[in-house]
Backbone as CSV, one residue per row, in Angstrom:
resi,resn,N_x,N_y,N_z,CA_x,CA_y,CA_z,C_x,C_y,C_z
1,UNK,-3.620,-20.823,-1.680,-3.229,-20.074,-2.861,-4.274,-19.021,-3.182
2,UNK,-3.727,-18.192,-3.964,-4.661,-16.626,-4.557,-5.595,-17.432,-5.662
3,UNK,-7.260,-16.965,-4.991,-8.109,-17.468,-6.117,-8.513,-15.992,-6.918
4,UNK,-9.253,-15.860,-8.258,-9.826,-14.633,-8.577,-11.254,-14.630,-8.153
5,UNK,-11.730,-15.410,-7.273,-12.909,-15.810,-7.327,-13.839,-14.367,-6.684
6,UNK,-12.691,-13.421,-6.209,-13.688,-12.114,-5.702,-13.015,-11.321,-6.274
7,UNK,-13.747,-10.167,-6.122,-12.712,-9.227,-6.791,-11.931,-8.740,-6.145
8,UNK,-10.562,-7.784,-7.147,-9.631,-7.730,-6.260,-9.818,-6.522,-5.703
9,UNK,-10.432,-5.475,-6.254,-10.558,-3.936,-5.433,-12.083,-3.609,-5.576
10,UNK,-12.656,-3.334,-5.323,-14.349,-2.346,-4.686,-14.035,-0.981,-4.563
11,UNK,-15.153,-0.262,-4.387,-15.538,0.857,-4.120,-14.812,0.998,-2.655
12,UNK,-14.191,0.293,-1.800,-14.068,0.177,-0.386,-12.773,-0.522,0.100
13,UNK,-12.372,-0.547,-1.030,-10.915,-1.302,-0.721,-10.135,-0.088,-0.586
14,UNK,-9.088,0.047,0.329,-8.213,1.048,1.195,-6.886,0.025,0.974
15,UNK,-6.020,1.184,1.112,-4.371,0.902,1.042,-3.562,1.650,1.608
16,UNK,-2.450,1.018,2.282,-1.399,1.925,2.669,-0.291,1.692,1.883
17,UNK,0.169,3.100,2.156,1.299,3.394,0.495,2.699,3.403,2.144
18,UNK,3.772,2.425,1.564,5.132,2.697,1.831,6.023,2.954,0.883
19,UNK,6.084,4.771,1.869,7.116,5.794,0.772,6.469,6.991,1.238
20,UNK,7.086,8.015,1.174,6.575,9.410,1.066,6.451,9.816,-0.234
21,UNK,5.209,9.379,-1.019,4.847,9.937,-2.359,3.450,11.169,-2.298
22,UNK,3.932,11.997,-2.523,2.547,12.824,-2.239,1.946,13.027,-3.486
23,UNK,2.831,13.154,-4.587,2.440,13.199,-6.164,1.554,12.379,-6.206
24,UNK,1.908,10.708,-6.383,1.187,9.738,-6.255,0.310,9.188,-5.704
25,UNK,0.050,9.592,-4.683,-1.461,9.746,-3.571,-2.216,10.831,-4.130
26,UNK,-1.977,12.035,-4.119,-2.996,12.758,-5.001,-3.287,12.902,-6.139
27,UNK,-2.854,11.992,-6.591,-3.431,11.675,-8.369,-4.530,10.210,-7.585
28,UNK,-3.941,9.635,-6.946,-5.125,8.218,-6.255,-6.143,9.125,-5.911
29,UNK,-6.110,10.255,-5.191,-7.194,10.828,-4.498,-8.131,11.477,-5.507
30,UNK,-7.568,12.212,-6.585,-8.289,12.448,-7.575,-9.229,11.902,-8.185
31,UNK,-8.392,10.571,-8.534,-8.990,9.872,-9.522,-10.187,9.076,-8.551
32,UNK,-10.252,9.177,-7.435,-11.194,8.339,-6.100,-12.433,9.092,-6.193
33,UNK,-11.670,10.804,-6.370,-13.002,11.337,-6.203,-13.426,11.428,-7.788
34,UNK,-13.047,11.549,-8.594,-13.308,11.087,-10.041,-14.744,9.987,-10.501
35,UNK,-14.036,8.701,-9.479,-15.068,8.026,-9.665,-15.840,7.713,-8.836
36,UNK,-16.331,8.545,-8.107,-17.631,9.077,-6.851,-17.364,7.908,-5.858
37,UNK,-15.746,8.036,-5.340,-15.400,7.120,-4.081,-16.261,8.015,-3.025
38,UNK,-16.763,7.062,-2.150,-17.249,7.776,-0.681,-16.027,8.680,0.280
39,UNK,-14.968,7.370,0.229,-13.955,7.567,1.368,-12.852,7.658,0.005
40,UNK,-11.328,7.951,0.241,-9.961,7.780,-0.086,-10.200,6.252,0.001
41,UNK,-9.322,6.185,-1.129,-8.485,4.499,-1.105,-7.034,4.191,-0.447
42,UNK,-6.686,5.727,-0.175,-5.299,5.708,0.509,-5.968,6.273,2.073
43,UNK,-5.134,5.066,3.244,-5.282,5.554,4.457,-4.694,5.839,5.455
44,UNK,-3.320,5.319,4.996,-2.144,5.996,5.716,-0.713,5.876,4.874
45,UNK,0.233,6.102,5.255,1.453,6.213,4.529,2.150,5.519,5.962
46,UNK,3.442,4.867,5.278,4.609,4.202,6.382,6.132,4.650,5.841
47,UNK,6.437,5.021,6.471,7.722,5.798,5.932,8.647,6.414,7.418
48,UNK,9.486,5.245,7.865,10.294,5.784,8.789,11.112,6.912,9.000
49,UNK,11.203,7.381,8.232,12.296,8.659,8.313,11.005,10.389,8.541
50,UNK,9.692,10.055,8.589,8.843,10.677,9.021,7.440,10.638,9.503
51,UNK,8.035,9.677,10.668,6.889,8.894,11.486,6.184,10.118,11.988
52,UNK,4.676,9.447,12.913,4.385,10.473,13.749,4.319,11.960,12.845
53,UNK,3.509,11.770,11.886,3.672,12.936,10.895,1.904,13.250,10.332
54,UNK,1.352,14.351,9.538,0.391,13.658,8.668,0.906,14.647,7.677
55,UNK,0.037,14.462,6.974,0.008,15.307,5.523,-1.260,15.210,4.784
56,UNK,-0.873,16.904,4.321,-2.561,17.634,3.619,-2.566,17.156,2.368
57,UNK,-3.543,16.682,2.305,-4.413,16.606,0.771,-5.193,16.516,0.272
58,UNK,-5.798,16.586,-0.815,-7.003,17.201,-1.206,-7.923,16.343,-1.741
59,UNK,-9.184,15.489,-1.245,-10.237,15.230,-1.862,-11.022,15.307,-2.245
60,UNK,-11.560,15.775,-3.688,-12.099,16.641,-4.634,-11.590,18.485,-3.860
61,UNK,-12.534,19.096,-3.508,-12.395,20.257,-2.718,-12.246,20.013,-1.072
62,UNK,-12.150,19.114,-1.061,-12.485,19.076,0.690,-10.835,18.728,1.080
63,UNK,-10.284,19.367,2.130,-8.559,19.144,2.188,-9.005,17.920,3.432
64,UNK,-8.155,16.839,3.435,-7.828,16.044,4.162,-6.373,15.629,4.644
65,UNK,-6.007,14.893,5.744,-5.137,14.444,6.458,-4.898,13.108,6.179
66,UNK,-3.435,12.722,5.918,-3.194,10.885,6.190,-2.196,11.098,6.429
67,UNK,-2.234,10.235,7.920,-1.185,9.827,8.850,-0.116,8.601,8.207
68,UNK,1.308,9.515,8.820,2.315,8.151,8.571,3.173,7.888,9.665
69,UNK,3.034,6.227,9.456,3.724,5.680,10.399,5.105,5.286,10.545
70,UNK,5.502,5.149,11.060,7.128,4.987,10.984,6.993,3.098,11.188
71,UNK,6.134,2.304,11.537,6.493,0.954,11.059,4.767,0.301,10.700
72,UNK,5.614,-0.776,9.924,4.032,-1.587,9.869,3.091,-2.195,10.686
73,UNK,3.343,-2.396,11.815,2.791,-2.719,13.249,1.764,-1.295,13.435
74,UNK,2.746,-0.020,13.670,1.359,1.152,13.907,0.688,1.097,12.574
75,UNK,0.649,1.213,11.608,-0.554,1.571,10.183,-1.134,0.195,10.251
76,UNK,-0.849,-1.470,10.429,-2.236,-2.056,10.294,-2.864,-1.614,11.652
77,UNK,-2.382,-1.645,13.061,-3.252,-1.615,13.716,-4.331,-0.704,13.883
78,UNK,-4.123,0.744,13.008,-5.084,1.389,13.220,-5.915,1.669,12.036
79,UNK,-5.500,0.683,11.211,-6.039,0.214,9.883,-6.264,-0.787,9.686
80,UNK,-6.675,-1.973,10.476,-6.879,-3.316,10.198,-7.493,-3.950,8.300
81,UNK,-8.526,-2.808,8.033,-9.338,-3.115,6.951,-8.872,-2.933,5.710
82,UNK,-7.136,-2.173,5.335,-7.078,-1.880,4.529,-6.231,-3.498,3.691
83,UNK,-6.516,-3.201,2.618,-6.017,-4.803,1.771,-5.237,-4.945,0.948
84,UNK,-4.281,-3.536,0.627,-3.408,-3.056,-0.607,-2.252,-2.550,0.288
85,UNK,-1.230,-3.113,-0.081,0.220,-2.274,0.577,0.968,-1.888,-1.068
86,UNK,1.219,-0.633,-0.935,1.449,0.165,-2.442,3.055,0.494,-2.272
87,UNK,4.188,-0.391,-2.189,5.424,-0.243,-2.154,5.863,0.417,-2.846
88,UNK,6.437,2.103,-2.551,7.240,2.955,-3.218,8.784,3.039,-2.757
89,UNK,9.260,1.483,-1.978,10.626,1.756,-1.853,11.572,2.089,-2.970
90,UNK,13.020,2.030,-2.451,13.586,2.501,-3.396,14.199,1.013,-3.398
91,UNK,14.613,0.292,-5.189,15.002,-0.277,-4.753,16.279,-1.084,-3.948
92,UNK,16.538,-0.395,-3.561,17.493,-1.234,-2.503,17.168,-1.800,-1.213
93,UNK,15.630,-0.759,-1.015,15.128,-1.876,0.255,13.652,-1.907,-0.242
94,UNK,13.084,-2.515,-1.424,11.933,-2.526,-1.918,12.033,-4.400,-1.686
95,UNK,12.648,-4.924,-1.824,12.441,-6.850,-1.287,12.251,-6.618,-0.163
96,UNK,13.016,-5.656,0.755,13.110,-5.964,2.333,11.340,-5.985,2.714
97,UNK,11.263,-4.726,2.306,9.272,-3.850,2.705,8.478,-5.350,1.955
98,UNK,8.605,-5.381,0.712,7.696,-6.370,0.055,7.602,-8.080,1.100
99,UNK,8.621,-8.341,1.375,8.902,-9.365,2.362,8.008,-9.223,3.854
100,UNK,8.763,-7.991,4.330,7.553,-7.642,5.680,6.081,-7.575,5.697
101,UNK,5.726,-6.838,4.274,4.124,-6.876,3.715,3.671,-8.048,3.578
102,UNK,4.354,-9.495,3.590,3.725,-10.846,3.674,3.244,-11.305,5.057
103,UNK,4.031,-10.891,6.191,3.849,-11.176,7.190,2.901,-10.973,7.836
104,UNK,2.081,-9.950,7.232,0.693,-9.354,7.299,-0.439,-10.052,6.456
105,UNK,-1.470,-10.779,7.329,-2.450,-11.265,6.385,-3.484,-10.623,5.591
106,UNK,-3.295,-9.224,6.105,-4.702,-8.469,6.228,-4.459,-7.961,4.864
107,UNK,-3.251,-7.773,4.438,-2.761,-7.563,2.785,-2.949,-8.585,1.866
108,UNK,-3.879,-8.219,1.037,-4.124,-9.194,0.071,-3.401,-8.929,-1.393
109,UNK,-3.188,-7.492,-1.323,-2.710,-6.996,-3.102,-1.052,-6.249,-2.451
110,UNK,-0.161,-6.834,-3.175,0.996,-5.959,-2.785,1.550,-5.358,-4.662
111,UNK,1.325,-4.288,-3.977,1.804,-3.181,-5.387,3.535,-2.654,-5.408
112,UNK,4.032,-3.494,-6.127,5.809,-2.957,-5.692,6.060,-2.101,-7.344
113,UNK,6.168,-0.414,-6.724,6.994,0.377,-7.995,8.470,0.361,-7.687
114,UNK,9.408,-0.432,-8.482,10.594,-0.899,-7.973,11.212,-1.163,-9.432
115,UNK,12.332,-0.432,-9.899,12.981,-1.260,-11.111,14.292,-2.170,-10.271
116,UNK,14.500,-2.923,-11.054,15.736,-3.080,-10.593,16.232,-4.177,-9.621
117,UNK,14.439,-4.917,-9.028,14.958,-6.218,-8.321,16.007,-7.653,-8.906
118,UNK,16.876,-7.537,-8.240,17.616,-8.912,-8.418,16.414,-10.554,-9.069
119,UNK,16.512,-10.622,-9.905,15.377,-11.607,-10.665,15.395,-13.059,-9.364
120,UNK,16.520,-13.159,-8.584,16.637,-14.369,-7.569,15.725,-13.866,-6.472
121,UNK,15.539,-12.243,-6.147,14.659,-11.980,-5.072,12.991,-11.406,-5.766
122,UNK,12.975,-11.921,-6.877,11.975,-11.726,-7.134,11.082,-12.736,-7.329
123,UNK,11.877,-14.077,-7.156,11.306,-15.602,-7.135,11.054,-15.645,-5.886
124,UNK,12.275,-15.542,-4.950,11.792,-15.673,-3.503,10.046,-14.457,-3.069
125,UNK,10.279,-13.684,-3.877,8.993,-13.308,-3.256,7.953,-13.614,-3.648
126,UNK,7.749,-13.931,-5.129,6.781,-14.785,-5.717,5.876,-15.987,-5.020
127,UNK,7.330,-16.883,-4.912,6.610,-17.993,-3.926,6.130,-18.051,-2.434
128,UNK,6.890,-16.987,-2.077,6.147,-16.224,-0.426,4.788,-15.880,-0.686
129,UNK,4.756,-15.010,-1.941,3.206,-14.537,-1.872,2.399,-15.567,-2.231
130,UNK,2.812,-16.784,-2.961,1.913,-17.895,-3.391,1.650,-18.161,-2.020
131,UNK,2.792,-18.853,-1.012,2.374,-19.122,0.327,1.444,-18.535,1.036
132,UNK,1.382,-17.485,1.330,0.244,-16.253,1.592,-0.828,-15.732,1.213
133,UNK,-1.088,-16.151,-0.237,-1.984,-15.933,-0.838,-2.019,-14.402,-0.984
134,UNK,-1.300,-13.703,-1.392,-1.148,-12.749,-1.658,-0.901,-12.493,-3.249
135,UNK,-1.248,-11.673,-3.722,-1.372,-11.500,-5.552,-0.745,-10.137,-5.823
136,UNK,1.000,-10.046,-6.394,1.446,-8.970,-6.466,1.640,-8.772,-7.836
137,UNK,1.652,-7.499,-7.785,1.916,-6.441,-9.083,3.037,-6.193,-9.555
């Protein structure tokens, strides 16, 4: 089970966002460089409908790149370290993504922006993430 016994985000905790939100990543990037992050907290994006892609954005003045993957297999593997999956499905397939994000251990925080889940698939995921030790939002 999820203890609080560490914390849940650092100066060094990284996430991949599923969704093509660019609004919402560069307000993260802002606010990263805001509070004198070294690196981005966002490190890739997963979003099938524009795999094999990157996209510009801006940290403080300096323009940067984050790659998206078209499944969750390519973004952990070339991200093993990151510990936040930031679900911007829509919901009609926001249980499906939140479900696959368990299957992954390396995710410790799952962030679902989703109105609208069925309250029966929101138990089933509850107790998945208890299983997993995963602590969602």
């Amino acid at each position: 089970s999820f203890s609080l016994s560490h914390d849940l985000f650092t100066k060094s905790t990284t996430s991949v966002i599923w969704g093509y939100q660019e609004v919402a990543i560069q307000g993260m990037l802002d606010f990263d460089y805001l509070c004198n992050r070294k690196k981005p907290s966002v490190c890739c994006m997963i979003y099938p409908f524009r795999a094999s892609y990157i996209s510009k954005f801006y940290f403080g003045l300096k323009e940067i790149f984050i790659p998206i993957y078209g499944t969750f297999e390519e973004a952990v593997s070339k991200f093993p370290e990151a510990s936040v999956l930031i679900n911007f499905a829509s919901m009609r397939s926001s249980f499906e993504v939140s479900v696959e994000t368990l299957k992954f251990p390396q995710f410790k925080i799952l962030s679902i922006f989703a109105e609208g889940i069925p309250e029966r698939f929101t138990q089933i995921l509850n107790a998945k993430a208890k299983e997993t030790g995963v602590m969602i939002f």
